[in-house]
N, C-alpha and C positions, 0 to 999 in steps of 0.2 A: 499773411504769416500766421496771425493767429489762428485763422481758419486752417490754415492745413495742419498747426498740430493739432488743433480739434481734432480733426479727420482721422489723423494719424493716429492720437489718444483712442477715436471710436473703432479702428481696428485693432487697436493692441486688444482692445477690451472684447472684442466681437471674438478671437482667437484665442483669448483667455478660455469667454464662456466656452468656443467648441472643446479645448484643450480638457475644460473640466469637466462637460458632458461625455466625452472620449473616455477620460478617466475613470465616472460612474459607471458607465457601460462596460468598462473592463474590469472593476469590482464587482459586479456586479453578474458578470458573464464567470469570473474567478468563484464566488461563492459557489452559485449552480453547477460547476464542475468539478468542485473539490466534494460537493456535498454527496455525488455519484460517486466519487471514488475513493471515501472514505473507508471503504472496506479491502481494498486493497493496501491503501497506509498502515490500518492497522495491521494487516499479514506483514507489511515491511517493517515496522516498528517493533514486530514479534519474534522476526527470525532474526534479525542483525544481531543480539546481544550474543547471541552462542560464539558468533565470529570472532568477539573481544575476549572471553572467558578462557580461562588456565593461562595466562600471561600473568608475567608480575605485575603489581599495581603500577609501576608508573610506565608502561607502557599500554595500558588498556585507554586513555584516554588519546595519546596520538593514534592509536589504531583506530577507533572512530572517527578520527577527524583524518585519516587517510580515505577511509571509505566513505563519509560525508564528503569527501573532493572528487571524489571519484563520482557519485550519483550526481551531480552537479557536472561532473564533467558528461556524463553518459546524457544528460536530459537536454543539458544547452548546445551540446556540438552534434547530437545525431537524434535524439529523441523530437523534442520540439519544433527545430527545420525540418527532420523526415514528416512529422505527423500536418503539417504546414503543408508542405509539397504534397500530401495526400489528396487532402482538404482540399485544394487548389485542383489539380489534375487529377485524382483519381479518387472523388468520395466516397464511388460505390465500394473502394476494398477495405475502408474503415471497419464495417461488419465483420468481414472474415477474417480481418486482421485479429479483431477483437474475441471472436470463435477459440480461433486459434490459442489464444493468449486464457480463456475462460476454460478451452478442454486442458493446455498443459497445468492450469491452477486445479483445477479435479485432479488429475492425475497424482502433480506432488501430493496432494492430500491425502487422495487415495494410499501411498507409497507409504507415506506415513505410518497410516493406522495400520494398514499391513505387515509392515515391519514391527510396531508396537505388538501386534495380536502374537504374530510369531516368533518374538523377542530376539531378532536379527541384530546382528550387531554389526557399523559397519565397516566394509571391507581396508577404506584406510586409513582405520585405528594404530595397527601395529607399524605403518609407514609412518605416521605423525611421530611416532613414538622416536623414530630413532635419524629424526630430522634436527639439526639442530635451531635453537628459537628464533635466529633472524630470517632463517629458513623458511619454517614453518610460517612466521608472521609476515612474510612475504604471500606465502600459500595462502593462508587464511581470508589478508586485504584480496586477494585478486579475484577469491572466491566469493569473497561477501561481496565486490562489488559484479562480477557476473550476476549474480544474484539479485542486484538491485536494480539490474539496466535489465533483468523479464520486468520485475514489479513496477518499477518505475515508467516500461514501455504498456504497461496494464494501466496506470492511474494517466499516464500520457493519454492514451485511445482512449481511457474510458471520458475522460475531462474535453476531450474533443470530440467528442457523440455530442456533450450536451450543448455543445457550442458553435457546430455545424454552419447556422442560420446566421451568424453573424459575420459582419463583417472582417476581412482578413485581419486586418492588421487590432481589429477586438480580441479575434482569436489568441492573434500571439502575445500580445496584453494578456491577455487570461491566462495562456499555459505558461507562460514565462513565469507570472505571480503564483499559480496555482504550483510551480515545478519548486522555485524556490521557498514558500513558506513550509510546502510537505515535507520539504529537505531540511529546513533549521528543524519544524516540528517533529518527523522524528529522530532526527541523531543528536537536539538535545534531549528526550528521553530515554534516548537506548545510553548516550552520555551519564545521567542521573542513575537509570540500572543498573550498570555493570558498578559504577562506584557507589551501590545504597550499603556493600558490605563494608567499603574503607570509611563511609560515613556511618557507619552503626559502631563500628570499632573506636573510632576515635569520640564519640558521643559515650562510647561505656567507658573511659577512660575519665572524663569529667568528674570532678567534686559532689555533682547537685546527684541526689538518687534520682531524680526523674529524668533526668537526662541518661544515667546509667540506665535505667530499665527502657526507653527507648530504644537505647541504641542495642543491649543485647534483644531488642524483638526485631530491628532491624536485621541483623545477623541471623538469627534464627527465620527469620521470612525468606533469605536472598530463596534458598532451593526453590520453598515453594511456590514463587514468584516465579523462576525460571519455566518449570517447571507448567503452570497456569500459562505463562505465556505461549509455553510451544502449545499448547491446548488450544489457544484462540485464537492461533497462527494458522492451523490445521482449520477450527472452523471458519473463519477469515476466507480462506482458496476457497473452501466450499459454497462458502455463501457467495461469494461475489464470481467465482466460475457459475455457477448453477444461474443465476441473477443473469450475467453475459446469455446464456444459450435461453432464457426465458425470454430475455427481448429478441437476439437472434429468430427462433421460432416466429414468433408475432412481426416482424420483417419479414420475413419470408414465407407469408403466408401458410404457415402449420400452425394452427390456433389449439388444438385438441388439450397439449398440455399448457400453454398459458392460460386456456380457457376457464382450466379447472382453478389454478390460484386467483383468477379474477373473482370465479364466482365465492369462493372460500373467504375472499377478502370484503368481499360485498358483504355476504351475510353477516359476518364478525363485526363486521364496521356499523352495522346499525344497532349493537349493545350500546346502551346509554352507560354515557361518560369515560369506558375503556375502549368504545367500538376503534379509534383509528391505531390506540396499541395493539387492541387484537388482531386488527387485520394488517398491522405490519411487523408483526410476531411470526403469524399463518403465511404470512409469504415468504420472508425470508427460510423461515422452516421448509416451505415446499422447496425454495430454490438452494438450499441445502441439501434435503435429500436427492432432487437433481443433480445434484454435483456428486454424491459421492456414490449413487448408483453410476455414474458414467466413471468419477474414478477409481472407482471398483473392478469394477470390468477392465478399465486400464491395464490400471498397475494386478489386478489378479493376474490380466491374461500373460502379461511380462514377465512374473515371475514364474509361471510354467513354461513359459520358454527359456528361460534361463535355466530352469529345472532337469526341463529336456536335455539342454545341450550337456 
């Protein structure tokens, strides 16, 4: 009797250690994928606040928490099974997947700056206008979340490139933790944005003067905080589309332009003490201007067809 709980005590404890080793491995496989697709988070973290903005104040916070259910719903019911079932049967279309997903981040970029350049304004401004708010806020969530299930299917693929080599059920340990931490980390920051103005206001209301001058530089920040964000939202698609078609290239045997960021990175990186900022400054810069020479050409050639017509 005593010997078989022994026994039994040494497999609980044997299925412990595999349980926790499973665990490190899926921490561990989660790091290395969220660290690749940090540049996409931030593009998501940059665009969603526009989505909450011109609503009254106590509807801007369920409006993120509509669209926080919604990325959540877009990753765990089609995103993470789809990129699972990839992995499984069809590895080789994770690359082109990921093409795809790196040319249309060029492109919005490109769209961008092109409309900034030629101060376009757009087309369904004057529809918003004469929708009424549960309308519009209806419009809004469905849009911000279309929006979040391209970026979120970008930090999906990109987070399963680096996780290929493991095992399945690591994999989905990883996307699962890698899906939902980028989910609380950014919609509780875009949460804290969109409310830095009702928290500067209610801060200059306070007795103490230091609290008052806080909160009116909070207020006077929101624009240019909005503002900065659409800016690193734009460079964000370029960097990590550009980044996508630089490893793409090097898969598929076209070395000519990865060639040139390798050697650019080499050189840089043997400056004493800054060499591995330098050469991860010079790269992402190279893979930047890759991005928006292609979405340039994009969204240029779209808009003279639309010109045309």
């Amino acid at each position: 009797m005593a010997s078989g709980l022994v026994a039994l005590l040494d497999d609980v404890a044997a299925i412990a250690k595999v349980a926790a080793t499973s665990l490190d491995d899926v921490t561990a496989a989660a790091g290395k994928a969220g660290t690749k697709a940090v540049g996409a988070v931030v593009d998501d973290a940059a665009v969603t606040p526009s989505y909450a903005m011109g609503f009254t104040p106590d509807r801007e916070l369920p409006i993120v928490w509509k669209i926080a259910v919604g990325s959540l719903r877009n990753k765990f019911l089609f995103l993470v099974p789809g990129a699972l079932a990839l992995s499984a049967f069809a590895p080789w279309a994770v690359t082109p997947i990921l093409v795809l997903g790196g040319t249309y981040l060029c492109f919005e970029a490109g769209e961008k700056i092109l409309e900034a350049i030629l101060h376009e304004d757009h087309a369904d401004e004057a529809g918003e206008l004469a929708l009424g708010s549960a309308e519009l806020e209806r419009q809004k969530v469905s849009g911000a979340i279309r929006t979040d299930l391209i970026l979120s299917a970008e930090i999906v693929a990109i987070s399963l490139s680096s996780v290929t080599d493991r095992p399945l059920l690591v994999q989905a340990g990883a996307l699962a933790l890698v899906g939902l931490l980028m989910t609380v980390g950014v919609y509780g920051a875009v949460a804290l944005i969109v409310k830095m103005d009702d928290i500067g206001l209610h801060m200059a209301r306070r007795p103490a003067a230091a609290a008052r001058r806080v909160g009116r530089a909070l207020v006077k920040a929101m624009p240019m905080v909005l503002s900065a964000l659409s800016g690193i939202g734009t460079v964000a698609m370029l960097w990590v589309g550009g980044g996508i078609l630089l490893h793409a290239l090097e898969h598929y045997h076209a070395p000519v332009i990865p060639d040139l960021a390798h050697a650019m990175a080499t050189a840089l990186g043997d400056v004493a003490h800054v060499g591995g900022l330098l050469a991860w400054t010079a790269t992402a810069l190279y893979a930047s201007a890759l991005g928006l020479v292609l979405g340039g050409v994009l969204a240029g050639g779209l808009h003279l067809a639309r010109h045309r017509r």
